[in-house]
TORKOL-4160 file (C-alpha; in steps of 0.2 Angstrom, whole numbers, padded with zeros to 4 digits, m for minus):
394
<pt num="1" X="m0638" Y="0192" Z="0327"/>
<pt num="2" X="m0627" Y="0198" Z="0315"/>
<pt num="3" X="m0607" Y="0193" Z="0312"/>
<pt num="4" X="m0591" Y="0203" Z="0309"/>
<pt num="5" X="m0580" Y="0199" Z="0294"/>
<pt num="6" X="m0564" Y="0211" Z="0295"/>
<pt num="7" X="m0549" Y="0201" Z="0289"/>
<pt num="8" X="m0542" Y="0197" Z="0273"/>
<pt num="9" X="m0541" Y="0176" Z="0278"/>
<pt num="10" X="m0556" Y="0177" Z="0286"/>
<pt num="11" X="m0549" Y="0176" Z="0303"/>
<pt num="12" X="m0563" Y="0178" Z="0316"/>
<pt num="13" X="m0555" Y="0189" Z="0330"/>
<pt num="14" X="m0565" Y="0194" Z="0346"/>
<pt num="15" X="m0569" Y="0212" Z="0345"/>
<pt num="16" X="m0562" Y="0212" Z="0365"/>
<pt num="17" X="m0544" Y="0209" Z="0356"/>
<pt num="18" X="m0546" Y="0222" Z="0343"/>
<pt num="19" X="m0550" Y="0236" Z="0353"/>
<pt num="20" X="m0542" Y="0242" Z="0367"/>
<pt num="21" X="m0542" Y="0259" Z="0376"/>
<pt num="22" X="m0527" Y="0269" Z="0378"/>
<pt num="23" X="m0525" Y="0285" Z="0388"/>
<pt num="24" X="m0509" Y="0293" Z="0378"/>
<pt num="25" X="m0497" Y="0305" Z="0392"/>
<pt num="26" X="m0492" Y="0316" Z="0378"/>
<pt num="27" X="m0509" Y="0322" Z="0370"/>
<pt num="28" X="m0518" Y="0320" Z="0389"/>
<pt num="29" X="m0533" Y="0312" Z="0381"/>
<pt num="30" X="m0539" Y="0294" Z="0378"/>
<pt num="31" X="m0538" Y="0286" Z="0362"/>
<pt num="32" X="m0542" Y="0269" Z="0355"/>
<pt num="33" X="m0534" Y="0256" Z="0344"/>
<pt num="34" X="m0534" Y="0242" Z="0334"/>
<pt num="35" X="m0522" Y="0229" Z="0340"/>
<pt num="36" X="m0515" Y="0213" Z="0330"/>
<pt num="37" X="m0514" Y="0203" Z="0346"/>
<pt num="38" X="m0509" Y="0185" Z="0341"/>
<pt num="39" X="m0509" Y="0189" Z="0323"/>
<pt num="40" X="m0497" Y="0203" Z="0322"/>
<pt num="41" X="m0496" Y="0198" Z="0303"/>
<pt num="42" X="m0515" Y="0199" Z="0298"/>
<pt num="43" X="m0519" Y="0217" Z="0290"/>
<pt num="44" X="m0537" Y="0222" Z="0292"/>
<pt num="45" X="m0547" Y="0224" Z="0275"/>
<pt num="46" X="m0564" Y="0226" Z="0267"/>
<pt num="47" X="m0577" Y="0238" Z="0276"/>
<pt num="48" X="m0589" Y="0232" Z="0289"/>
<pt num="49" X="m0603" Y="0220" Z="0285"/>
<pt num="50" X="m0611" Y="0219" Z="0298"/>
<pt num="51" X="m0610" Y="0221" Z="0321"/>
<pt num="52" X="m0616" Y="0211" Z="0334"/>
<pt num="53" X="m0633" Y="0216" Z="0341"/>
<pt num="54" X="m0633" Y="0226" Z="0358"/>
<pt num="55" X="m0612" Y="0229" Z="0354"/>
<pt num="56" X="m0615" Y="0247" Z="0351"/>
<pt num="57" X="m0600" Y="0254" Z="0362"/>
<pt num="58" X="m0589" Y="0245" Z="0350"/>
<pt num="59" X="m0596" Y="0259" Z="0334"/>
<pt num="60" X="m0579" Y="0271" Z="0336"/>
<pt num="61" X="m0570" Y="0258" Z="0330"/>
<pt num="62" X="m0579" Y="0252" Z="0316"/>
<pt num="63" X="m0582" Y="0269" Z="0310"/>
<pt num="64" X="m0562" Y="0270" Z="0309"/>
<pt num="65" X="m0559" Y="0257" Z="0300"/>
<pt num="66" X="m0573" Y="0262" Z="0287"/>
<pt num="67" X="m0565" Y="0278" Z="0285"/>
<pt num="68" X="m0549" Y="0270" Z="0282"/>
<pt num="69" X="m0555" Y="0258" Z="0270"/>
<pt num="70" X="m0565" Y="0270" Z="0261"/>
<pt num="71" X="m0549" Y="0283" Z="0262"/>
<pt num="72" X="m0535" Y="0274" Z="0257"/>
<pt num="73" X="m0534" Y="0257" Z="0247"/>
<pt num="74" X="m0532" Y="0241" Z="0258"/>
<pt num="75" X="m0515" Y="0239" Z="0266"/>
<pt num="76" X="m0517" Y="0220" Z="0262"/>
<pt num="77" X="m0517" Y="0224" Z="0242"/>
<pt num="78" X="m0499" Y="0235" Z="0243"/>
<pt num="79" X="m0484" Y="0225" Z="0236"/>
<pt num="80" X="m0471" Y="0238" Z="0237"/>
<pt num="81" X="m0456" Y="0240" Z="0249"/>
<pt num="82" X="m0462" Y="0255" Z="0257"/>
<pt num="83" X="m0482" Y="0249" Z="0260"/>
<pt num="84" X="m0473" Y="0233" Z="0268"/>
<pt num="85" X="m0461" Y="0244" Z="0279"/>
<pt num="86" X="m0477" Y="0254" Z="0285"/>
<pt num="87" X="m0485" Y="0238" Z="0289"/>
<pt num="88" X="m0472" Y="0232" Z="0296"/>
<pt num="89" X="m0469" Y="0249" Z="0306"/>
<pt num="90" X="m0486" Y="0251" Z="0310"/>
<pt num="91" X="m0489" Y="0234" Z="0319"/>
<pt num="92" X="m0471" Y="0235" Z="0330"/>
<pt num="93" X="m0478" Y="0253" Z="0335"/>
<pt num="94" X="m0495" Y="0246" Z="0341"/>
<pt num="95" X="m0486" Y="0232" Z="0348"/>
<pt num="96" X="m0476" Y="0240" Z="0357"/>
<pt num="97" X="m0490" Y="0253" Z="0366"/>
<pt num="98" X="m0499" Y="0239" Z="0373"/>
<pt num="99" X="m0484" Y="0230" Z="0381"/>
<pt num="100" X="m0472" Y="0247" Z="0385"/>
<pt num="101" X="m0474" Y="0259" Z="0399"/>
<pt num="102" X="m0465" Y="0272" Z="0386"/>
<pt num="103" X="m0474" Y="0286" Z="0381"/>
<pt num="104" X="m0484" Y="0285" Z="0366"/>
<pt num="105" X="m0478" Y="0300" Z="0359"/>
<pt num="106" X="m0461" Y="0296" Z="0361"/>
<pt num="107" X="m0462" Y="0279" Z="0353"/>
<pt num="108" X="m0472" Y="0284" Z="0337"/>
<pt num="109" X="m0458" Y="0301" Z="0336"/>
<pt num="110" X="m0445" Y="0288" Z="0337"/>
<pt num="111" X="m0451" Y="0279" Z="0324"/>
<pt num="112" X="m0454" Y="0294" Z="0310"/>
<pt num="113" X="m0436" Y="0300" Z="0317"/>
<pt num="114" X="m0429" Y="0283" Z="0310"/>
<pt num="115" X="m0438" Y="0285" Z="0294"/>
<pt num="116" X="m0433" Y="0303" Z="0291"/>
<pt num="117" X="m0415" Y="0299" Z="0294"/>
<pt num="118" X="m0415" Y="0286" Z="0279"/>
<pt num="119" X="m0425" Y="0299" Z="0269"/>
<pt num="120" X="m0440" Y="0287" Z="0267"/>
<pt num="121" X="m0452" Y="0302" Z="0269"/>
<pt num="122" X="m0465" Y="0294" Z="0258"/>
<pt num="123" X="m0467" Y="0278" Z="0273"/>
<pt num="124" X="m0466" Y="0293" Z="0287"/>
<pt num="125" X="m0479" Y="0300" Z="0281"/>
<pt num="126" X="m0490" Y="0287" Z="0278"/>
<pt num="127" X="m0484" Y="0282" Z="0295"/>
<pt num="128" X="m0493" Y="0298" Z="0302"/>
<pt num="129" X="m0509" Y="0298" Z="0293"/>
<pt num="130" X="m0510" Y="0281" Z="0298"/>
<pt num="131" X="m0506" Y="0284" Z="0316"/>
<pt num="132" X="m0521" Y="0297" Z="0315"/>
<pt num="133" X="m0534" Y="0284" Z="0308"/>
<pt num="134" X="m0532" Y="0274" Z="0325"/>
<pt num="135" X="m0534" Y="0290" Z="0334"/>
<pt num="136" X="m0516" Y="0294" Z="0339"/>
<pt num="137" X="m0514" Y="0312" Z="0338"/>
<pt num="138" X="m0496" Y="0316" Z="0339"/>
<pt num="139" X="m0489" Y="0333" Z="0345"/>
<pt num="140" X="m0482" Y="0347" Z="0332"/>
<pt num="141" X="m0463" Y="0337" Z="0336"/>
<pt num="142" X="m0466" Y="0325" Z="0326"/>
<pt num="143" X="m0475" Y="0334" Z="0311"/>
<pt num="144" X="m0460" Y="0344" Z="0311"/>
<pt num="145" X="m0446" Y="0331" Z="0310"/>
<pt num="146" X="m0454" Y="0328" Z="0294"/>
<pt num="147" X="m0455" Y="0345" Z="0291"/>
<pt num="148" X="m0436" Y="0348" Z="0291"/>
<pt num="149" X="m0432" Y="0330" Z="0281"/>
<pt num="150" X="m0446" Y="0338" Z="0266"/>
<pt num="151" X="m0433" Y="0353" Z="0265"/>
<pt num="152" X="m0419" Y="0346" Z="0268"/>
<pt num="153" X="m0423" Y="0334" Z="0253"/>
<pt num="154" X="m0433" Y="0347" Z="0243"/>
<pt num="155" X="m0447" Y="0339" Z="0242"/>
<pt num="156" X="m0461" Y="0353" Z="0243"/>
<pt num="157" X="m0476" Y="0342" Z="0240"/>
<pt num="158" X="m0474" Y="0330" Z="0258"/>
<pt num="159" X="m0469" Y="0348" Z="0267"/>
<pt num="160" X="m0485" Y="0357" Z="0261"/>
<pt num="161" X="m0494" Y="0341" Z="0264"/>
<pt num="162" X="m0488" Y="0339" Z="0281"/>
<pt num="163" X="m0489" Y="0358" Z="0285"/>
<pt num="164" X="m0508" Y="0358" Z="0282"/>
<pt num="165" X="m0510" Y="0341" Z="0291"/>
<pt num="166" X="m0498" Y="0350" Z="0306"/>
<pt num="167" X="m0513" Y="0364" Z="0306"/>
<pt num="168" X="m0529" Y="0354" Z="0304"/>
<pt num="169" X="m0523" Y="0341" Z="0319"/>
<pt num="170" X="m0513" Y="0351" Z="0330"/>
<pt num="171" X="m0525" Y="0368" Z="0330"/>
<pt num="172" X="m0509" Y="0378" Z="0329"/>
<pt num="173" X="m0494" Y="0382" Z="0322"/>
<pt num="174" X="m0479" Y="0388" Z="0332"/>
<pt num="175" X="m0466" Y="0400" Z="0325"/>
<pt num="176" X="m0454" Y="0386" Z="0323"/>
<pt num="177" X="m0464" Y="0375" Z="0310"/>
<pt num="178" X="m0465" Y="0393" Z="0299"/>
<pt num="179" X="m0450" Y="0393" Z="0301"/>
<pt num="180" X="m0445" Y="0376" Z="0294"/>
<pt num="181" X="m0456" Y="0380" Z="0278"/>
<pt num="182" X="m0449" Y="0397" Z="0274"/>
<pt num="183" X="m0432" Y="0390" Z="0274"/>
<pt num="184" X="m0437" Y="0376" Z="0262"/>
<pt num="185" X="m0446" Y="0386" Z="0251"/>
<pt num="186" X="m0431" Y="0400" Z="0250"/>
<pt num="187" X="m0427" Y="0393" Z="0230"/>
<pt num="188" X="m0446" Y="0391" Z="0226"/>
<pt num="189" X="m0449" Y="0406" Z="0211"/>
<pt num="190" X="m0464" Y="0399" Z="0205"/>
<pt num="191" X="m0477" Y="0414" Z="0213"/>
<pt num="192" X="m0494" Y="0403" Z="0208"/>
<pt num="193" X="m0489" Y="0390" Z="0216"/>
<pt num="194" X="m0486" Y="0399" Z="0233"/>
<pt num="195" X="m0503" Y="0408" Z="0231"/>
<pt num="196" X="m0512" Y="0391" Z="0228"/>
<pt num="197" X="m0505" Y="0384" Z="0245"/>
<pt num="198" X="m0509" Y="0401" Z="0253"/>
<pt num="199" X="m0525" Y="0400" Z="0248"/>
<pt num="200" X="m0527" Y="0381" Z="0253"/>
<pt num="201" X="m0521" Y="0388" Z="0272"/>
<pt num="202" X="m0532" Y="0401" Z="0273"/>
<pt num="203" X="m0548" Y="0390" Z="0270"/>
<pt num="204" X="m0542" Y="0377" Z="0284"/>
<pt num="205" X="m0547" Y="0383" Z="0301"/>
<pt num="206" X="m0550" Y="0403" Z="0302"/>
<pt num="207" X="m0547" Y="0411" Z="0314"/>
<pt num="208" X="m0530" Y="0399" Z="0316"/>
<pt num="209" X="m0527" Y="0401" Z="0297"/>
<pt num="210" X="m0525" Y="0421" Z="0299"/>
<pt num="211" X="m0512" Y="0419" Z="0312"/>
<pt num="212" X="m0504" Y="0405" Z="0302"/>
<pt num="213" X="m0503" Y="0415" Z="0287"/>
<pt num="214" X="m0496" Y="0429" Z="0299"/>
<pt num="215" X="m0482" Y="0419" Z="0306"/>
<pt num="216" X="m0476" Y="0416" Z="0287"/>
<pt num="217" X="m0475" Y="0430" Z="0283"/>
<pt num="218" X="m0462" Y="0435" Z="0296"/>
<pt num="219" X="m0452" Y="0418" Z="0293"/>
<pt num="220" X="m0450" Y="0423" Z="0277"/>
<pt num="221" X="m0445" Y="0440" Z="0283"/>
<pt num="222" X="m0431" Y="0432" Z="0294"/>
<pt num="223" X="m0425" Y="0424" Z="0278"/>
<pt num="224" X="m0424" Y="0441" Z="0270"/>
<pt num="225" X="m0437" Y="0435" Z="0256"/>
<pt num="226" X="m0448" Y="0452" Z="0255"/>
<pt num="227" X="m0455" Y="0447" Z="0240"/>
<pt num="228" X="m0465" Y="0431" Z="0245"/>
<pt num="229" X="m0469" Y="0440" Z="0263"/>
<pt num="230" X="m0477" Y="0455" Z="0252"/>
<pt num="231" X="m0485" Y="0442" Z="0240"/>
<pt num="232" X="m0494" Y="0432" Z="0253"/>
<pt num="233" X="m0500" Y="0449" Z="0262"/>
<pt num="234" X="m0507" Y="0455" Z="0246"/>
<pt num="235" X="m0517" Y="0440" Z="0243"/>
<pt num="236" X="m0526" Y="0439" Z="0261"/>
<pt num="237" X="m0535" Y="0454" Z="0256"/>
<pt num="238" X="m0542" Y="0442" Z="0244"/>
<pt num="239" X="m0545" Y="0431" Z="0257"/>
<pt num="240" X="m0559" Y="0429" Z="0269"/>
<pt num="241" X="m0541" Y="0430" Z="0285"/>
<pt num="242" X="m0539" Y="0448" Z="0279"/>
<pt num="243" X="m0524" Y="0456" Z="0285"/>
<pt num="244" X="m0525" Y="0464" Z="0303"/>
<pt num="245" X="m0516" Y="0473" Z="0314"/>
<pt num="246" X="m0501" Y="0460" Z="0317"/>
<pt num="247" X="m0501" Y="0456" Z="0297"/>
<pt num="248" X="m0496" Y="0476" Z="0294"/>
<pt num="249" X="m0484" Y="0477" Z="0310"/>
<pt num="250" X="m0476" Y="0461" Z="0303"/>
<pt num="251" X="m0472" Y="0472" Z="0284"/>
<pt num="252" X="m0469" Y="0487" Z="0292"/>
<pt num="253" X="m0454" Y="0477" Z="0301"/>
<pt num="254" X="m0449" Y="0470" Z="0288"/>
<pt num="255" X="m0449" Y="0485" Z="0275"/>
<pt num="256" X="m0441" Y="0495" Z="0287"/>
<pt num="257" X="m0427" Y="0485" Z="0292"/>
<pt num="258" X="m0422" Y="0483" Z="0273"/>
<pt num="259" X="m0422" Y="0500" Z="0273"/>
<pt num="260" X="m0438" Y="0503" Z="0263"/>
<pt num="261" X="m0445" Y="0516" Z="0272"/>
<pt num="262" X="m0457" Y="0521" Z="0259"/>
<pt num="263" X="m0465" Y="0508" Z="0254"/>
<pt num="264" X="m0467" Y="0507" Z="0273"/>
<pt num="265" X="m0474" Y="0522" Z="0275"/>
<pt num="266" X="m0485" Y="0518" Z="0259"/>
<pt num="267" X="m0491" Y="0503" Z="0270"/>
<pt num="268" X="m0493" Y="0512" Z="0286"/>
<pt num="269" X="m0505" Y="0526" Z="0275"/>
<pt num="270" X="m0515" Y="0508" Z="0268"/>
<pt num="271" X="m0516" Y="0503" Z="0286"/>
<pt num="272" X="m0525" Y="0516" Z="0292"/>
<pt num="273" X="m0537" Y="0519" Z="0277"/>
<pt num="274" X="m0541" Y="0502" Z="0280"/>
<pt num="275" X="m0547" Y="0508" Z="0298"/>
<pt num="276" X="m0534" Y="0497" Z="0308"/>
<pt num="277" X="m0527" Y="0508" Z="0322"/>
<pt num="278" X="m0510" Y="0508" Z="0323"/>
<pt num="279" X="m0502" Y="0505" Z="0340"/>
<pt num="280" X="m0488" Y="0509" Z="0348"/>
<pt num="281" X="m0479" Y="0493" Z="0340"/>
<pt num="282" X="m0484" Y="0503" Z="0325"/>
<pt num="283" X="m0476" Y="0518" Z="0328"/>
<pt num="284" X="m0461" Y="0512" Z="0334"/>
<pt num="285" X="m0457" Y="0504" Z="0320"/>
<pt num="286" X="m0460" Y="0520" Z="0307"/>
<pt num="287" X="m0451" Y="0529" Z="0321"/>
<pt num="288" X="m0435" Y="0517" Z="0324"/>
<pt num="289" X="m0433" Y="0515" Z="0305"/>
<pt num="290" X="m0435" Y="0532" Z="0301"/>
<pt num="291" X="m0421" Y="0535" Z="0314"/>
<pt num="292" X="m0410" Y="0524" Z="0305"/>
<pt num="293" X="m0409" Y="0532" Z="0288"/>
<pt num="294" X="m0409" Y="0549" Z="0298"/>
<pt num="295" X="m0426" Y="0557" Z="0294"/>
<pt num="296" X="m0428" Y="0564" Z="0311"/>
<pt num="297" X="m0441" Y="0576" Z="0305"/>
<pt num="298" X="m0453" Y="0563" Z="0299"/>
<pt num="299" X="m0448" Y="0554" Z="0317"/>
<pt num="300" X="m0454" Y="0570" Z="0327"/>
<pt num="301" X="m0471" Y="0573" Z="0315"/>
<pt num="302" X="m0474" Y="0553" Z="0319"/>
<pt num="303" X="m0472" Y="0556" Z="0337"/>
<pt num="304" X="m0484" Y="0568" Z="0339"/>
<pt num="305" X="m0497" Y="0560" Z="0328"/>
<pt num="306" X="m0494" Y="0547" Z="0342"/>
<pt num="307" X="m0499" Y="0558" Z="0353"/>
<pt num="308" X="m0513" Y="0565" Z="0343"/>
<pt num="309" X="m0522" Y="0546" Z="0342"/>
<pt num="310" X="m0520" Y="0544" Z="0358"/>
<pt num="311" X="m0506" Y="0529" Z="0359"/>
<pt num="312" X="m0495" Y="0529" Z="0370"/>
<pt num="313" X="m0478" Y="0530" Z="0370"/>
<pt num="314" X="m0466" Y="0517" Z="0379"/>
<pt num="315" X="m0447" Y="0516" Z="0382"/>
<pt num="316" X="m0443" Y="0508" Z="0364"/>
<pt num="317" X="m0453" Y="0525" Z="0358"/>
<pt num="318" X="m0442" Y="0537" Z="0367"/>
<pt num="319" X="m0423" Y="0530" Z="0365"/>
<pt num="320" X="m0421" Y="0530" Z="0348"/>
<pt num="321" X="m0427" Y="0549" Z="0346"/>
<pt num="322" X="m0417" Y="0554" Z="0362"/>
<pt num="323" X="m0399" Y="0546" Z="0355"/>
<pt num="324" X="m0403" Y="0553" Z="0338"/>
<pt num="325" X="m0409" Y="0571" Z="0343"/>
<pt num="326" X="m0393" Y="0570" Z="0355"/>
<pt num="327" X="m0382" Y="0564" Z="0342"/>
<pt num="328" X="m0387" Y="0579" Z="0329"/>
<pt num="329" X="m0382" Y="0590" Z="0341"/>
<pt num="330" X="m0401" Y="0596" Z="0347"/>
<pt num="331" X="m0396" Y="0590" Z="0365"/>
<pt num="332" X="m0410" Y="0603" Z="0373"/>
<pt num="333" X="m0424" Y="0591" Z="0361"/>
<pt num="334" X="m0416" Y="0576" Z="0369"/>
<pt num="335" X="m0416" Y="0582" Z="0385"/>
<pt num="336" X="m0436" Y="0587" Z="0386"/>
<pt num="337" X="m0438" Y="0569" Z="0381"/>
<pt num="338" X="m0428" Y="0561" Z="0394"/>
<pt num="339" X="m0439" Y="0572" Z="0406"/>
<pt num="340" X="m0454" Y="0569" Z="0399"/>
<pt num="341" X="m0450" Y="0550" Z="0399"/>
<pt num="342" X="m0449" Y="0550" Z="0418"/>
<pt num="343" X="m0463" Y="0561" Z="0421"/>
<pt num="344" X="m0474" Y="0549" Z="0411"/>
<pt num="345" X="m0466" Y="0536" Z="0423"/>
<pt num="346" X="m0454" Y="0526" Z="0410"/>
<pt num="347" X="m0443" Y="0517" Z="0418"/>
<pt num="348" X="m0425" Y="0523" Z="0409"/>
<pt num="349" X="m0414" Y="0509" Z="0402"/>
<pt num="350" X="m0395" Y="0510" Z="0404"/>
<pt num="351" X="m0393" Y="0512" Z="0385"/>
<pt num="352" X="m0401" Y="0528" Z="0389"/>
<pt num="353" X="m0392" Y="0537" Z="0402"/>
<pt num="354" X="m0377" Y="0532" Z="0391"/>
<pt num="355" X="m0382" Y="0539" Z="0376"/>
<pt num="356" X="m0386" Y="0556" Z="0385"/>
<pt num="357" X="m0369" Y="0556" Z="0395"/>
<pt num="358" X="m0360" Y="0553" Z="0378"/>
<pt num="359" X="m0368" Y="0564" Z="0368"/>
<pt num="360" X="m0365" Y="0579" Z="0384"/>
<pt num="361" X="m0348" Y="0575" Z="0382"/>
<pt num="362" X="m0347" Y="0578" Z="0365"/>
<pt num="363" X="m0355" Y="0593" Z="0366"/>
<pt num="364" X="m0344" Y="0601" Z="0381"/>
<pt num="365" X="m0355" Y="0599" Z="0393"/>
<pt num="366" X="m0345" Y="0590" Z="0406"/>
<pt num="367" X="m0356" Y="0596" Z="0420"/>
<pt num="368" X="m0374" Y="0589" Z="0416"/>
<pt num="369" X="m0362" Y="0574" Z="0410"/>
<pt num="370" X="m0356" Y="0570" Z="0428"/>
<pt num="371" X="m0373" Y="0574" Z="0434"/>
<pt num="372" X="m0382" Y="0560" Z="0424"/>
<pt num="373" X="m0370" Y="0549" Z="0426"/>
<pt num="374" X="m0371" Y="0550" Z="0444"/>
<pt num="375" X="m0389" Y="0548" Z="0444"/>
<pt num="376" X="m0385" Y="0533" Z="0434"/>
<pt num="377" X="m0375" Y="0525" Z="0446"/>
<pt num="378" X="m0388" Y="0530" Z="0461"/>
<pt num="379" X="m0403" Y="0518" Z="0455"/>
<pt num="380" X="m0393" Y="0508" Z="0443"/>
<pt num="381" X="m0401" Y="0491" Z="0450"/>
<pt num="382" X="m0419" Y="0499" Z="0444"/>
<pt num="383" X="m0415" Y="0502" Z="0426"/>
<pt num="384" X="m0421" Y="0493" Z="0412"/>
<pt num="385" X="m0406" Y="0482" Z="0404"/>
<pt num="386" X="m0403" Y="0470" Z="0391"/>
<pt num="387" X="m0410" Y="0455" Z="0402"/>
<pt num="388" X="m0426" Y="0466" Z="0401"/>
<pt num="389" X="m0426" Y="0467" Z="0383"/>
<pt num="390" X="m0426" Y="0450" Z="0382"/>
<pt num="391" X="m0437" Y="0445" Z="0394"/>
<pt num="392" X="m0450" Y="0456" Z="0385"/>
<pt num="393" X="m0447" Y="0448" Z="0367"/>
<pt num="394" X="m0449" Y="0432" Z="0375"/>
């Protein structure tokens, strides 16, 4: 037989008060603990010596506490303010699961929140790693309270830190945590220090890492920062996550809607030597931002190399081409569209039938006017509007 010695005073507690089995609502899977019941005080130190014969179903837990002894150094040995806020933290929130019916998810949250607002990042995080270490995996929420205190308080090391941890534990990153970190590396100027982190991402969890690295890219596209958008892109070819087909639709939107339209067009030649197809997302991007600096040429050849491939066009292909080939004054070109949207079976939008009844007006031609705006009117209720749009983007 052999004996358990876990506790720094050598406190003998039974292994049917340490452990206890939790089924947490907000991660919908069961998780076990350590709890401090009756000695909320006593930290657990040292690694295991040794088990009870024929208590095998208790190993989960011992192999938790190994890997937080051998991890981190004992929690007993720490001195300083913030070590004694965690542990002081840590026990209320273990205390607290086993004798509240509020969620787990919202009492751990609550307690990071509290931390965060006093700007003691370093205890928050400490608090999550250790949260993990007792198998309690928290949602993205709470990685990204953290998130938003590191940039609000620039401190780039816990936001990187907790943006890897946010990906290795959570499987995902949604838009919103991207976000957070482009914002609160906006002032970062130092390149190497952003490829080093890229290159950290992209050896986490592929093919999560690609998309990661994707949705970066356009955060810091929203926030106008071309530059570190363009750097991160030129290193994933380096990368085992090359880029694919969203990685090049995400610079061609953003070059194009600064108005580079040829370094975008450079981009769009690189895609396709790099045998990714474009799509229509593709070509509707060349052709929108082409319409906007009026190179309605290049909009028609793209068109039809559209066409040529075998990608087919949609309504967000067709109104920009219709308002400007209408707006020049080649309202016949504009008019062949509009009837070749419908017999493709496009349903028109309102913005449409508007643009044509303007640009007829403008052009004298108040009869065809007065004839599509009538047929505007007739199936009103079946045409694309802005709550469309909207829905779709969602």
């Amino acid at each position: 037989m052999f004996a358990a010695a876990i506790s720094k005073r050598k406190t003998h507690l039974r292994v049917s008060t340490l452990l206890r089995h939790y089924y947490c609502s907000s991660c919908r899977r069961p998780f076990s603990f350590t709890t401090l019941q009756g000695f909320r005080k006593i930290h657990l130190v040292n690694s295991v010596k040794s088990i009870p014969i024929g208590a095998f179903w208790i190993w989960p837990f011992f192999q938790i506490l190994s890997y937080y002894v051998s991890s981190h150094r004992s929690i007993a040995t720490q001195t300083s303010p913030s070590h004694d806020m965690h542990d002081r933290i840590l026990n209320e929130i273990l205390s607290e699961l086993e004798n509240s019916a509020i969620s787990c998810e919202k009492i751990c949250i609550s307690k990071i929140d509290k931390l965060c607002s006093a700007g003691d990042l370093t205890t928050a995080a400490r608090l999550l790693r250790s949260l993990r270490e007792q198998r309690i995996f928290l949602g993205p929420r709470a990685y990204n309270i953290l998130l938003q205190a590191a940039g609000e308080q620039d401190d780039t090391d816990i936001l990187l830190h907790t943006f890897k941890d946010l990906l290795v534990f959570c499987n995902s990153i949604k838009s919103a945590s991207c976000q957070i970190l482009a914002k609160a590396l906006v002032k970062e100027s130092d390149d190497v220090f952003l490829l080093k982190f890229v290159r950290e991402v992209s050896e986490l969890i592929i093919p999560i890492s690609a998309i990661t690295l994707n949705r970066i890219i356009f955060a810091f596209g929203e926030f106008r920062q071309i530059d570190k958008a363009l750097i991160i892109f030129e290193e994933m070819k380096n990368l085992k996550c090359k880029p694919d087909l969203v990685t090049y639709n995400t610079i061609l939107v953003i070059l194009g809607r600064c108005g580079q339209v040829d370094d975008m067009l450079h981009k769009f030649a690189e895609m396709k030597e790099a045998n990714i197809a474009p799509d229509t997302i593709s070509y509707n991007t060349i052709i929108n931002s082409l319409r906007k600096v009026g190179r309605l040429d290049l909009c028609s050849a793209f068109f039809k190399e559209m066409g040529e491939r075998g990608v087919q066009p949609d309504l967000q292909t067709y109104t920009p081409l219709i308002d400007n080939f209408g707006r020049s004054g080649n309202i016949e070109e504009a008019l062949r569209l509009f009837d070749e949207m419908k017999h493709r079976r496009i349903r028109p939008s309102i913005y449409v039938y508007r643009s044509l009844i303007s640009n007829l007006n403008k052009m004298g031609k108040l009869k065809l006017a007065t004839k599509f705006s009538n047929e505007m009117d007739a199936c009103l209720s079946g045409l694309v509007g802005s709550k469309d749009f909207k829905r779709k983007k969602r």
